[in-house]
CHARMM internal coordinates of N, CA and C (Angstrom, degrees):
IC EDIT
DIST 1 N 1 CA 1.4497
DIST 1 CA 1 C 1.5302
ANGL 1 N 1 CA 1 C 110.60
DIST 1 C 2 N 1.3400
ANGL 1 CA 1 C 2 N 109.56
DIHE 1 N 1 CA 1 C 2 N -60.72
DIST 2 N 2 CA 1.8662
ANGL 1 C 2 N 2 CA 112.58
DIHE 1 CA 1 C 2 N 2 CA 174.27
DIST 2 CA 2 C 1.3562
ANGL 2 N 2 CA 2 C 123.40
DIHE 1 C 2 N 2 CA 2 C -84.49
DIST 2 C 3 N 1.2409
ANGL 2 CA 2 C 3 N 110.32
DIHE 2 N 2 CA 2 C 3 N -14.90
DIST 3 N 3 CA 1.4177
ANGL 2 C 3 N 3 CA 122.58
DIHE 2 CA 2 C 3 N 3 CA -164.37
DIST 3 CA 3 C 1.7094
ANGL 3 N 3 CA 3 C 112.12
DIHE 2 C 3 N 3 CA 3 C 27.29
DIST 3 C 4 N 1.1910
ANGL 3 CA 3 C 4 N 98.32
DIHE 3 N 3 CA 3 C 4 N 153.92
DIST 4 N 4 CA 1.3482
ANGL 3 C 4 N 4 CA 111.21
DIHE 3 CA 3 C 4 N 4 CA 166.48
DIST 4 CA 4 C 1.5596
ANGL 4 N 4 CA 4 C 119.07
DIHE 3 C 4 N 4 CA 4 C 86.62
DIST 4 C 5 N 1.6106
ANGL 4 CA 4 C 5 N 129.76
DIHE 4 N 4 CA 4 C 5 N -105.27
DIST 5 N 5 CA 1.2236
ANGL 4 C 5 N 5 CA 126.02
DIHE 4 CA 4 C 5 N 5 CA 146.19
DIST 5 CA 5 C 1.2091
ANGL 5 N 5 CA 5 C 106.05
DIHE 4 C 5 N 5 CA 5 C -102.94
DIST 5 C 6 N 0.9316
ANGL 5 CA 5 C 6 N 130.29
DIHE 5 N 5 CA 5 C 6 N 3.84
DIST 6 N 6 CA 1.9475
ANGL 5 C 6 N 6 CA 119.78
DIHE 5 CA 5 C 6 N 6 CA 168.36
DIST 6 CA 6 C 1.8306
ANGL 6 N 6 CA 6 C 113.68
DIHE 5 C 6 N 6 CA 6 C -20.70
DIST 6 C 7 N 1.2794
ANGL 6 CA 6 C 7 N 95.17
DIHE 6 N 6 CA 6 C 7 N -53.53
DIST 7 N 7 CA 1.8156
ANGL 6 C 7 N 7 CA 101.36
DIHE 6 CA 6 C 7 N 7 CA -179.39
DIST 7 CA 7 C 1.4043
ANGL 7 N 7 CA 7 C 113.56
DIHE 6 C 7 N 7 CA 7 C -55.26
DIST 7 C 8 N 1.9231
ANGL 7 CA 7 C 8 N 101.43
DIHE 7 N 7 CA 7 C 8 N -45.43
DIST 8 N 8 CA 1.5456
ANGL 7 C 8 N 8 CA 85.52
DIHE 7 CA 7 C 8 N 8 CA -166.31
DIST 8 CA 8 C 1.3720
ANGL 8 N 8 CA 8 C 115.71
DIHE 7 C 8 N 8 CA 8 C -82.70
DIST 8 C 9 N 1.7711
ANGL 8 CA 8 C 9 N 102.81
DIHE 8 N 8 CA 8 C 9 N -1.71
DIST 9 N 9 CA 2.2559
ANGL 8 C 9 N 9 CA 97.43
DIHE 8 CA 8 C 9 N 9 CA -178.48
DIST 9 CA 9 C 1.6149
ANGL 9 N 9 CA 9 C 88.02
DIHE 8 C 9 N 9 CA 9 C -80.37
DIST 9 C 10 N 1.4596
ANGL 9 CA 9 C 10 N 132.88
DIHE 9 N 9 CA 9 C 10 N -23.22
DIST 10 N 10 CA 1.4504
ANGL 9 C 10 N 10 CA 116.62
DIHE 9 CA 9 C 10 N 10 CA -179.75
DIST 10 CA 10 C 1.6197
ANGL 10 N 10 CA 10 C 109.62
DIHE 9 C 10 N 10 CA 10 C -62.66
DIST 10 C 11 N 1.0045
ANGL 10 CA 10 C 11 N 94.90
DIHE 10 N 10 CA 10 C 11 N -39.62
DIST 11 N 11 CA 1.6727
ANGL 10 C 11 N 11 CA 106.13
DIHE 10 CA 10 C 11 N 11 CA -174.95
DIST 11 CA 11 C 1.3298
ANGL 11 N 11 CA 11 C 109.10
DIHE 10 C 11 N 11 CA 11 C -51.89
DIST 11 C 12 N 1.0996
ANGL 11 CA 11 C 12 N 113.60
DIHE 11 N 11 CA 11 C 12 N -59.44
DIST 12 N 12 CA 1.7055
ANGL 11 C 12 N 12 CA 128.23
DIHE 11 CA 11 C 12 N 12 CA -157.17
DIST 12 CA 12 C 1.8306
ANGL 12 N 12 CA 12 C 88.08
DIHE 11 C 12 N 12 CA 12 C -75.45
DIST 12 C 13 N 1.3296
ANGL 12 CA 12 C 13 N 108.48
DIHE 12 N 12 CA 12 C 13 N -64.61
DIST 13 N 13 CA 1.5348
ANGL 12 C 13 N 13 CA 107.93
DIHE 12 CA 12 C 13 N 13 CA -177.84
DIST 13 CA 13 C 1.9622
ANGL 13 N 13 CA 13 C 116.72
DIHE 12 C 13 N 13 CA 13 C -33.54
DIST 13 C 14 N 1.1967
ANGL 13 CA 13 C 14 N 110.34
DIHE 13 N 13 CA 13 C 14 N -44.05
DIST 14 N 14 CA 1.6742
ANGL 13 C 14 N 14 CA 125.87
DIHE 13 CA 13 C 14 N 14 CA 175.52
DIST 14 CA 14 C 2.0128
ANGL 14 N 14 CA 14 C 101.30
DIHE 13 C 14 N 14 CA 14 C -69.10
DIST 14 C 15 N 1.1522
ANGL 14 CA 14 C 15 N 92.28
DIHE 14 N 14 CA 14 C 15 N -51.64
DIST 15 N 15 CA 1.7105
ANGL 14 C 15 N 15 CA 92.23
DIHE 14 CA 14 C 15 N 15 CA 175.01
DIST 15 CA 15 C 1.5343
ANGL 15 N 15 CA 15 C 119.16
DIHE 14 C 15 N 15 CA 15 C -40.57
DIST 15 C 16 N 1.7602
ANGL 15 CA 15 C 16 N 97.59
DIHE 15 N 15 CA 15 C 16 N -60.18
DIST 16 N 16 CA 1.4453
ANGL 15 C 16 N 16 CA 106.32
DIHE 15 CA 15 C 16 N 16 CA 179.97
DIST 16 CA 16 C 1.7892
ANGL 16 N 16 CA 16 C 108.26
DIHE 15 C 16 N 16 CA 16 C -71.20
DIST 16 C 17 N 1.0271
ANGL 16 CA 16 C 17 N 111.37
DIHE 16 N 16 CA 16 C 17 N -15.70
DIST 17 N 17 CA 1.9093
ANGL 16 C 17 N 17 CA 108.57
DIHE 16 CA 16 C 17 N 17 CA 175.30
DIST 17 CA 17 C 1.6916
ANGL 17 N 17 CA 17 C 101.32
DIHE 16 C 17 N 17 CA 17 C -53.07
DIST 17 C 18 N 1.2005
ANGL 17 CA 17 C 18 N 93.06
DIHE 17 N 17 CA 17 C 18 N -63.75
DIST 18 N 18 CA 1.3838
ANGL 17 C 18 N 18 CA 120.28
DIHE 17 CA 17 C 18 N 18 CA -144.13
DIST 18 CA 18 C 1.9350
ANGL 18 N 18 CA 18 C 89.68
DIHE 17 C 18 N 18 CA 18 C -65.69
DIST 18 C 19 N 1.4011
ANGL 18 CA 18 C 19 N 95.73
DIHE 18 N 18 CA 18 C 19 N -51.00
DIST 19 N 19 CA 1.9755
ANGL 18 C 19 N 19 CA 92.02
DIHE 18 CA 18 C 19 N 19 CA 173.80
DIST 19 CA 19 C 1.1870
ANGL 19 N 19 CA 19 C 114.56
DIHE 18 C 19 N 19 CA 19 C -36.96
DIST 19 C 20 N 1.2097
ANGL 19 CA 19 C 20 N 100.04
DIHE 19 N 19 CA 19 C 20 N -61.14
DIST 20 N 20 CA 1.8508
ANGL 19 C 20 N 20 CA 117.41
DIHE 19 CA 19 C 20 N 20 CA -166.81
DIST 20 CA 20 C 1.4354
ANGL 20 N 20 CA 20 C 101.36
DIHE 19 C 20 N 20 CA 20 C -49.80
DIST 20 C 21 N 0.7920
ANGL 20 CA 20 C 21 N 131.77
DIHE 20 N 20 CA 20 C 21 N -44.02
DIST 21 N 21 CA 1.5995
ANGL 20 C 21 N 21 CA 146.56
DIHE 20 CA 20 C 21 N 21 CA 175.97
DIST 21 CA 21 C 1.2988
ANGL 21 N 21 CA 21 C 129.71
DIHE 20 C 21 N 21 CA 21 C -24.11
DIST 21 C 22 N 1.9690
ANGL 21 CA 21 C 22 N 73.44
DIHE 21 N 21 CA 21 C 22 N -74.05
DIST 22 N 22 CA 2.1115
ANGL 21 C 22 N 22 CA 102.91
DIHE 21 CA 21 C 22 N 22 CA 173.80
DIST 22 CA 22 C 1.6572
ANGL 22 N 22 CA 22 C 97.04
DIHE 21 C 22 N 22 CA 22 C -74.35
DIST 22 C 23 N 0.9302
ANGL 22 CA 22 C 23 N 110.04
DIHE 22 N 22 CA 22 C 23 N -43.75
DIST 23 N 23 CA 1.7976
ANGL 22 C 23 N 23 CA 103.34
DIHE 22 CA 22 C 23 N 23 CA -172.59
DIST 23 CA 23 C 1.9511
ANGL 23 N 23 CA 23 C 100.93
DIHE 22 C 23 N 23 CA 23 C -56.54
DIST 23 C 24 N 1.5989
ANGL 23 CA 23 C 24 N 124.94
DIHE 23 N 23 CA 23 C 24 N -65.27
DIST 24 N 24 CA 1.2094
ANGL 23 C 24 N 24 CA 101.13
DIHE 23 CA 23 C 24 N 24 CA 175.43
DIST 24 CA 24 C 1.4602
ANGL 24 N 24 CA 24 C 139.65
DIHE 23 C 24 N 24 CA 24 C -65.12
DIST 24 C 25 N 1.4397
ANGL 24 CA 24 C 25 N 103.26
DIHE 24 N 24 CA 24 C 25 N 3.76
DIST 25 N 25 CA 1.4566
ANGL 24 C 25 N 25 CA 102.54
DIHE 24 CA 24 C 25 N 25 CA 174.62
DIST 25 CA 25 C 1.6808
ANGL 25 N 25 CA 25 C 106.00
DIHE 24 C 25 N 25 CA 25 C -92.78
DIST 25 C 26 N 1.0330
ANGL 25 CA 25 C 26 N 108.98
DIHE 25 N 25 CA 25 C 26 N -14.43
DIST 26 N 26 CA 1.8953
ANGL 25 C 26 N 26 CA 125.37
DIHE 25 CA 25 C 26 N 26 CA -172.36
DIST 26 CA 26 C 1.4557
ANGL 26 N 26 CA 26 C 70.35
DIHE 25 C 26 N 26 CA 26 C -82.85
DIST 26 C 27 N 0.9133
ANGL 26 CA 26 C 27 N 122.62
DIHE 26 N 26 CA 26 C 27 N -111.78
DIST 27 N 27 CA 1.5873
ANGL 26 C 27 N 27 CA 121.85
DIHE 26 CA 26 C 27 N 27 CA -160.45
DIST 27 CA 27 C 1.5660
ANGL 27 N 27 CA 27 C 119.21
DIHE 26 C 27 N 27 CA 27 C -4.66
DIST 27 C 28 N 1.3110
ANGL 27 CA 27 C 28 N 106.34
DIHE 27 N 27 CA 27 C 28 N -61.72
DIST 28 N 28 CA 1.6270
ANGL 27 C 28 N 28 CA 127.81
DIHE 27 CA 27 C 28 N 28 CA -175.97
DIST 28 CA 28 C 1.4088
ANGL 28 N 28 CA 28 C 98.64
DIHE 27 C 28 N 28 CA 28 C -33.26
DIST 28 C 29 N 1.5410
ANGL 28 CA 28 C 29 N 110.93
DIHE 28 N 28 CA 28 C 29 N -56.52
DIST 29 N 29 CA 1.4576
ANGL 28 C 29 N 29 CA 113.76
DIHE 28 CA 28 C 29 N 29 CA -145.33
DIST 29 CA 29 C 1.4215
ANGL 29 N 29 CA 29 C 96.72
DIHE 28 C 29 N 29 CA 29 C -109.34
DIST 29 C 30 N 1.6848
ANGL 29 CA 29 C 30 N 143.94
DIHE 29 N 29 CA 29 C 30 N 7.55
DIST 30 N 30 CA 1.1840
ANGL 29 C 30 N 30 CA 143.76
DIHE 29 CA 29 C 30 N 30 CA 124.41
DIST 30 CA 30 C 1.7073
ANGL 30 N 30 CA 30 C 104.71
DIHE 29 C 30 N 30 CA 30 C -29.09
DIST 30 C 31 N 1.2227
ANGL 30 CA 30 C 31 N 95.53
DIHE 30 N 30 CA 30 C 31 N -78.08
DIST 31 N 31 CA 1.7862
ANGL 30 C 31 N 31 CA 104.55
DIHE 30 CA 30 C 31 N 31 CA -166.17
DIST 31 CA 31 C 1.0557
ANGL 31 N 31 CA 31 C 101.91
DIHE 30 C 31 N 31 CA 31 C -45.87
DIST 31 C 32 N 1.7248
ANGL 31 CA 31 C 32 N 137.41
DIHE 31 N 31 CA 31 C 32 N -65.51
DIST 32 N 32 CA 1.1084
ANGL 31 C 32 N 32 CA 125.82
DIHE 31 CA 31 C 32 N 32 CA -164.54
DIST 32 CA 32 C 1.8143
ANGL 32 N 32 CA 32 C 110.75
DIHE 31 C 32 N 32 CA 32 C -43.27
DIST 32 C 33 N 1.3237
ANGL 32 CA 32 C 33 N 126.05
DIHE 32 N 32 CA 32 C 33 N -53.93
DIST 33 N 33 CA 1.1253
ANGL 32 C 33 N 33 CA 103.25
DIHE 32 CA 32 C 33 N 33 CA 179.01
DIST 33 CA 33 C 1.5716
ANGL 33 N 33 CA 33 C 138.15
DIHE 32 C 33 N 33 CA 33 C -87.23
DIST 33 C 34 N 1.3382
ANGL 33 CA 33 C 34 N 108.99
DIHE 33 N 33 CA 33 C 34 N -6.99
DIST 34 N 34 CA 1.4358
ANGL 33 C 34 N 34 CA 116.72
DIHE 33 CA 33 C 34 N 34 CA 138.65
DIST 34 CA 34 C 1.8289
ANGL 34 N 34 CA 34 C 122.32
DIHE 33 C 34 N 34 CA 34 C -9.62
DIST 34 C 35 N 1.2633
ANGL 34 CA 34 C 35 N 86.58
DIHE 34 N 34 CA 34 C 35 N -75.62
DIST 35 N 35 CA 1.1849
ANGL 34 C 35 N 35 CA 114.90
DIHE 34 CA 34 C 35 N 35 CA -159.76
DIST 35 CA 35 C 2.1051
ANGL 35 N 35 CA 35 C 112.60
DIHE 34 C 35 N 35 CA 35 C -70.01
DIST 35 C 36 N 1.4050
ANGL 35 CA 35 C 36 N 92.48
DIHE 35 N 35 CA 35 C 36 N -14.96
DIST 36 N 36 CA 1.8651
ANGL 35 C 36 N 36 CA 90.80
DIHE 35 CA 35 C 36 N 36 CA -169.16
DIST 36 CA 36 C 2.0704
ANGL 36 N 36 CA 36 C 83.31
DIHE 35 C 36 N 36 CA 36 C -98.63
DIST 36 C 37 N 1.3199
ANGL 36 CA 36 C 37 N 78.36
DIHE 36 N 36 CA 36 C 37 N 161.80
DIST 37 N 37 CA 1.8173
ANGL 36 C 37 N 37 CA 78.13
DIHE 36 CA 36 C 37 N 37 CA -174.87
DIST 37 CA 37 C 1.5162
ANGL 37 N 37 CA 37 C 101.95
DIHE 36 C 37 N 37 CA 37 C -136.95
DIST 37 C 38 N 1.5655
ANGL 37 CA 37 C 38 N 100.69
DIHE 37 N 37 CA 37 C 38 N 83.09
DIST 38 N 38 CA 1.6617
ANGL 37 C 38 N 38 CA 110.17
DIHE 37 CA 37 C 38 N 38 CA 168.69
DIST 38 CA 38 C 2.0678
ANGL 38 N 38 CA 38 C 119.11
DIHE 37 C 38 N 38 CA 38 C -40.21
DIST 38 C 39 N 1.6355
ANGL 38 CA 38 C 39 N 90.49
DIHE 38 N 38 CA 38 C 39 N -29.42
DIST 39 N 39 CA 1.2536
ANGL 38 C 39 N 39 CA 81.49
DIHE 38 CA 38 C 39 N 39 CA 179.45
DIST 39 CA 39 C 1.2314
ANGL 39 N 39 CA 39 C 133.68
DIHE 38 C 39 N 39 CA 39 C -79.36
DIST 39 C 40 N 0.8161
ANGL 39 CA 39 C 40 N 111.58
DIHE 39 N 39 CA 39 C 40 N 13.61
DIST 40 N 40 CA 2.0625
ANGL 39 C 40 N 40 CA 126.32
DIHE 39 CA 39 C 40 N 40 CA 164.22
DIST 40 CA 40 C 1.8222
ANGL 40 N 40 CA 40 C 88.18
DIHE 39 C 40 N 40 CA 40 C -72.71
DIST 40 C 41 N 1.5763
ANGL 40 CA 40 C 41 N 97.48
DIHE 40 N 40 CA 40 C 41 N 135.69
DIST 41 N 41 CA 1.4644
ANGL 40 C 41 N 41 CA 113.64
DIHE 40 CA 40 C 41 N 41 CA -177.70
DIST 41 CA 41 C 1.6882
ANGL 41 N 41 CA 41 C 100.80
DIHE 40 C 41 N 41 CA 41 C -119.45
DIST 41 C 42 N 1.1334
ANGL 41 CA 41 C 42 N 117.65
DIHE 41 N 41 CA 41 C 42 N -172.01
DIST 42 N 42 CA 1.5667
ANGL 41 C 42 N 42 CA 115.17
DIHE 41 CA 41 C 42 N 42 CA -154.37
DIST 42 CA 42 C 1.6479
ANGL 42 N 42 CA 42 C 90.53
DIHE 41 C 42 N 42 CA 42 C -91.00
DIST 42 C 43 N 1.3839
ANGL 42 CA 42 C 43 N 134.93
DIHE 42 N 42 CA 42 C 43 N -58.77
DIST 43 N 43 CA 0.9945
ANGL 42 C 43 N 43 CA 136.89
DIHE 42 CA 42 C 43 N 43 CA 151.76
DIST 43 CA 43 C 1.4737
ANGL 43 N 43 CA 43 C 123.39
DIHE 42 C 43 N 43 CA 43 C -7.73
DIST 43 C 44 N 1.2382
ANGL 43 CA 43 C 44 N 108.19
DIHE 43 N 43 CA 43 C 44 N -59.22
DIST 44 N 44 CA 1.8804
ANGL 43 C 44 N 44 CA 119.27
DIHE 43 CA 43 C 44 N 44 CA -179.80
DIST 44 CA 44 C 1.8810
ANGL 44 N 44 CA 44 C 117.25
DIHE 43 C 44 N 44 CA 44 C -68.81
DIST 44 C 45 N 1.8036
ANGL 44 CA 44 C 45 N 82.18
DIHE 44 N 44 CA 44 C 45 N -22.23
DIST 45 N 45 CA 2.2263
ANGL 44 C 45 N 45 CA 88.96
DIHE 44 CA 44 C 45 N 45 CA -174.47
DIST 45 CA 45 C 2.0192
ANGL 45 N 45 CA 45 C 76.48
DIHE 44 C 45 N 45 CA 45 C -90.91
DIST 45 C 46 N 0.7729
ANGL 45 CA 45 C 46 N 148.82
DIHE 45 N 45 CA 45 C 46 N -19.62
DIST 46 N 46 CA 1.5475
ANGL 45 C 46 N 46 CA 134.28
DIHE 45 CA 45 C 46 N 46 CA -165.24
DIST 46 CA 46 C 1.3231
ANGL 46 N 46 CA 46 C 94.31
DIHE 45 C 46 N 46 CA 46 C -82.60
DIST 46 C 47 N 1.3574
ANGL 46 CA 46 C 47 N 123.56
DIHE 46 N 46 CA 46 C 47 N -64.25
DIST 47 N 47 CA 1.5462
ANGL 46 C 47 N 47 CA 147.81
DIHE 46 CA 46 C 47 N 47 CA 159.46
DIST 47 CA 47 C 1.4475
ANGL 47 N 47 CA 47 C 107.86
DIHE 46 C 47 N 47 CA 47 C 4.28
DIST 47 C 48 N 1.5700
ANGL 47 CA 47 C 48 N 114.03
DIHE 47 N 47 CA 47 C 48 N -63.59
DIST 48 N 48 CA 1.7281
ANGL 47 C 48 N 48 CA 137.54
DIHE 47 CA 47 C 48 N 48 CA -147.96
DIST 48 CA 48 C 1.9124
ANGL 48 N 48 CA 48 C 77.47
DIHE 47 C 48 N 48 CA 48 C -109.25
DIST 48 C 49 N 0.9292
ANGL 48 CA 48 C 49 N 145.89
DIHE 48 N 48 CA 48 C 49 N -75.60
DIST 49 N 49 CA 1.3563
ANGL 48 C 49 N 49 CA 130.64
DIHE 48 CA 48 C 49 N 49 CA -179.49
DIST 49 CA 49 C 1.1126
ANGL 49 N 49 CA 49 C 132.30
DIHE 48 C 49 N 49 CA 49 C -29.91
DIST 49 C 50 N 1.3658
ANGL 49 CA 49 C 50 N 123.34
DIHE 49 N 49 CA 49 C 50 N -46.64
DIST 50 N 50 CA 1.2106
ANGL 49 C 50 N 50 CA 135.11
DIHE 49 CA 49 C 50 N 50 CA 179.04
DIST 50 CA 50 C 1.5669
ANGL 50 N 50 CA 50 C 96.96
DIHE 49 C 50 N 50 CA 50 C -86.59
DIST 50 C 51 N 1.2502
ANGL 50 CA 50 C 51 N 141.16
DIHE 50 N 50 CA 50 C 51 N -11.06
DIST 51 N 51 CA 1.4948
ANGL 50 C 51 N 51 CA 126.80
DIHE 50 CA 50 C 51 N 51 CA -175.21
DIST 51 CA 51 C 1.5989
ANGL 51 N 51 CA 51 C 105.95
DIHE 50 C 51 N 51 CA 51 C -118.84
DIST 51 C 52 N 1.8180
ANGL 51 CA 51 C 52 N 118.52
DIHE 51 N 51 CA 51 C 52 N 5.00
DIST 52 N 52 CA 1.3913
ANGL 51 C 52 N 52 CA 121.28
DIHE 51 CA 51 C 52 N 52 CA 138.33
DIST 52 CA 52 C 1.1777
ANGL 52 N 52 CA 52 C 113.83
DIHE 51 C 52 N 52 CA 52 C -89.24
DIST 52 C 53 N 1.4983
ANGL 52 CA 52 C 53 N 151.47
DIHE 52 N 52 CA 52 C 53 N 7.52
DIST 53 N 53 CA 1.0028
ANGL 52 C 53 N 53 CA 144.92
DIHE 52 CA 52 C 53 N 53 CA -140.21
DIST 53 CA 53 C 1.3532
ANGL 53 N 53 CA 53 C 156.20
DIHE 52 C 53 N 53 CA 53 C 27.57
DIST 53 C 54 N 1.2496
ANGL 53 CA 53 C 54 N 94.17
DIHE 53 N 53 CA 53 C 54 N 21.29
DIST 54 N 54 CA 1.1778
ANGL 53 C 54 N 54 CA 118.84
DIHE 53 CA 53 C 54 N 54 CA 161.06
DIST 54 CA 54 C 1.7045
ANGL 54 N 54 CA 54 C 142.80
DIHE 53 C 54 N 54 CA 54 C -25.27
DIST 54 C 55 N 1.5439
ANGL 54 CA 54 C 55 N 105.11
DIHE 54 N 54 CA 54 C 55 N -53.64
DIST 55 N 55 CA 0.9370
ANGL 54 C 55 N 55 CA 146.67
DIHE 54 CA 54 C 55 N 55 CA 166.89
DIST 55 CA 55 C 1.4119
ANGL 55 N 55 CA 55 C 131.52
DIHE 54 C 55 N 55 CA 55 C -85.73
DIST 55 C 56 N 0.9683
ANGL 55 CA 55 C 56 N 171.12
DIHE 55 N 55 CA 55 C 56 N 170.33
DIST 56 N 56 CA 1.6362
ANGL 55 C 56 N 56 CA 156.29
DIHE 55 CA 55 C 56 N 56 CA 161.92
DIST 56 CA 56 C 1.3408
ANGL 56 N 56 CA 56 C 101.63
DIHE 55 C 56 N 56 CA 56 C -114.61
DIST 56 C 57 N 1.4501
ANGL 56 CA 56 C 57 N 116.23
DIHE 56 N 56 CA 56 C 57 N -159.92
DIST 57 N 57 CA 1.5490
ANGL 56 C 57 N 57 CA 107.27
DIHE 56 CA 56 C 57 N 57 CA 179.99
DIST 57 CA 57 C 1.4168
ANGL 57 N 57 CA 57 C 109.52
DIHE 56 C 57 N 57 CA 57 C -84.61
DIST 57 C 58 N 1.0810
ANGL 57 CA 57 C 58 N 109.01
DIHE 57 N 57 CA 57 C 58 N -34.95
DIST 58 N 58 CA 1.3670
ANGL 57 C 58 N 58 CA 120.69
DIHE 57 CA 57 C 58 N 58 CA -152.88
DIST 58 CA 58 C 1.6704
ANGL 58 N 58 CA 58 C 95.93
DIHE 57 C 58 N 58 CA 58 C -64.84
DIST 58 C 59 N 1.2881
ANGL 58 CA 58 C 59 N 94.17
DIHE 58 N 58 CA 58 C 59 N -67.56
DIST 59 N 59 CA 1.8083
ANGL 58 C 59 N 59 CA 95.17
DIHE 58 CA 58 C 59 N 59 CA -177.23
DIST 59 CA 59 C 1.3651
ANGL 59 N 59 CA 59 C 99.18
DIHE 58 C 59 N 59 CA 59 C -41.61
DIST 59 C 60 N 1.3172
ANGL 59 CA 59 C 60 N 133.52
DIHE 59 N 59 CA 59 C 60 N -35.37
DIST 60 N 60 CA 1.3160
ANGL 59 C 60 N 60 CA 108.73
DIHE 59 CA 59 C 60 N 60 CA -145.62
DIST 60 CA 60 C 1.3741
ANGL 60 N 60 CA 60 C 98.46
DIHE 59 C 60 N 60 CA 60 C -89.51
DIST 60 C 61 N 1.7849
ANGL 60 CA 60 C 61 N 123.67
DIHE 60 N 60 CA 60 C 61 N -41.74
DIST 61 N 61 CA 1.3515
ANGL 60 C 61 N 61 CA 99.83
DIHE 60 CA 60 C 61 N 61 CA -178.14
DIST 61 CA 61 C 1.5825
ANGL 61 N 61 CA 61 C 119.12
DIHE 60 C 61 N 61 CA 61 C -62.56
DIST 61 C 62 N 1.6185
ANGL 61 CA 61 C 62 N 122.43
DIHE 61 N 61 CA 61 C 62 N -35.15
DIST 62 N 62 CA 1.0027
ANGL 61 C 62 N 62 CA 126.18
DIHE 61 CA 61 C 62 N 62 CA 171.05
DIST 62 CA 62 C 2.3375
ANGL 62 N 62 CA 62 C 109.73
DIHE 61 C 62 N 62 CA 62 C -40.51
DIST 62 C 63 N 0.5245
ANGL 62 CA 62 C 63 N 125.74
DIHE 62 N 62 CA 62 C 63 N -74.34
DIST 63 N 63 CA 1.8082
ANGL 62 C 63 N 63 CA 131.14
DIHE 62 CA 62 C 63 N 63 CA 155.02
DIST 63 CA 63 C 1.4737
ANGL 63 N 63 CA 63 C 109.77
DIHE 62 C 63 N 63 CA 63 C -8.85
DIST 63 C 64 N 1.5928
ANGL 63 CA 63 C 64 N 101.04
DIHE 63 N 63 CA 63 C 64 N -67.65
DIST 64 N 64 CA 1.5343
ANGL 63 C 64 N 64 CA 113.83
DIHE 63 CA 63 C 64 N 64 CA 172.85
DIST 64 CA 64 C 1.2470
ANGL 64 N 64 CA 64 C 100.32
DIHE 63 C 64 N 64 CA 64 C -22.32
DIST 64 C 65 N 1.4160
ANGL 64 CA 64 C 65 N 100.60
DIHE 64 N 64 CA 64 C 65 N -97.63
DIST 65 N 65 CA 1.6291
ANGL 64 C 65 N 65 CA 127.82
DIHE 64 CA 64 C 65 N 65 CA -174.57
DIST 65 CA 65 C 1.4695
ANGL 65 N 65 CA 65 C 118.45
DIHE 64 C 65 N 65 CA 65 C -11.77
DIST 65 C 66 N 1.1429
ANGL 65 CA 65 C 66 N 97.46
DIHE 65 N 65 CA 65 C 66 N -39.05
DIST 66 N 66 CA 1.7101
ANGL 65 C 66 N 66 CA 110.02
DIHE 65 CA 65 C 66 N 66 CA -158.67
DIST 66 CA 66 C 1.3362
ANGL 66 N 66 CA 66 C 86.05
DIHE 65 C 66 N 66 CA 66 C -83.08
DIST 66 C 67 N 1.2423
ANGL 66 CA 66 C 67 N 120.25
DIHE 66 N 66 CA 66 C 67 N -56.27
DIST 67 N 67 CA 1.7096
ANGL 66 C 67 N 67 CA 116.57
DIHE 66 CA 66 C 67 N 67 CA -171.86
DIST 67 CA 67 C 1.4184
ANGL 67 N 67 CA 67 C 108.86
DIHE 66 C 67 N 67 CA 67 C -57.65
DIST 67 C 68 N 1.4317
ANGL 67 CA 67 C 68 N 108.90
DIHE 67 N 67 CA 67 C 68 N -26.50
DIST 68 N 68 CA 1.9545
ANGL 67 C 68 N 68 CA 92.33
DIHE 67 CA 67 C 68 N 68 CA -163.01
DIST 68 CA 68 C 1.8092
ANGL 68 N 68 CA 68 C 95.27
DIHE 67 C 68 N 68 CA 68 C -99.10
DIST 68 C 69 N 1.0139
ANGL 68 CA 68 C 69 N 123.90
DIHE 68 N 68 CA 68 C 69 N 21.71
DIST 69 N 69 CA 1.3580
ANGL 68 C 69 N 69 CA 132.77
DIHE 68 CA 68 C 69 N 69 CA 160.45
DIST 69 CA 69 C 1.6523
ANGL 69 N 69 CA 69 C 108.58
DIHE 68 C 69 N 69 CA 69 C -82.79
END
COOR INIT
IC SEED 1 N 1 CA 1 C
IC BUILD
């Protein structure tokens, strides 16, 4: 049908598909964890709760406590 190297530019052409592929899904799922920030500690989400108000005082020192145990 292609004669010649016809097969192998199909070849190589499917090779590079298929790269491009794994490379944007590698990427994809880089960012996703980029982006989440384990380093917030339980202390720091009480922190931002109680200083949207979320929380009142009471709960919050009560929370405290429990954490600094």
């Amino acid at each position: 049908m292609m004669g010649g190297f016809g097969w192998l530019f199909m070849f190589l052409v499917v090779v590079g598909v298929i790269a491009f592929v794994v490379v944007l899904r590698g990427r994809s799922r880089d960012d996703g964890r980029k982006r989440s920030t384990p380093d917030i500690d339980a202390l720091g989400i009480l922190d931002a709760r109680y200083a949207r108000g979320e929380i009142d005082s009471e709960e919050y020192k009560k929370r405290r406590a429990d954490l600094d145990r």
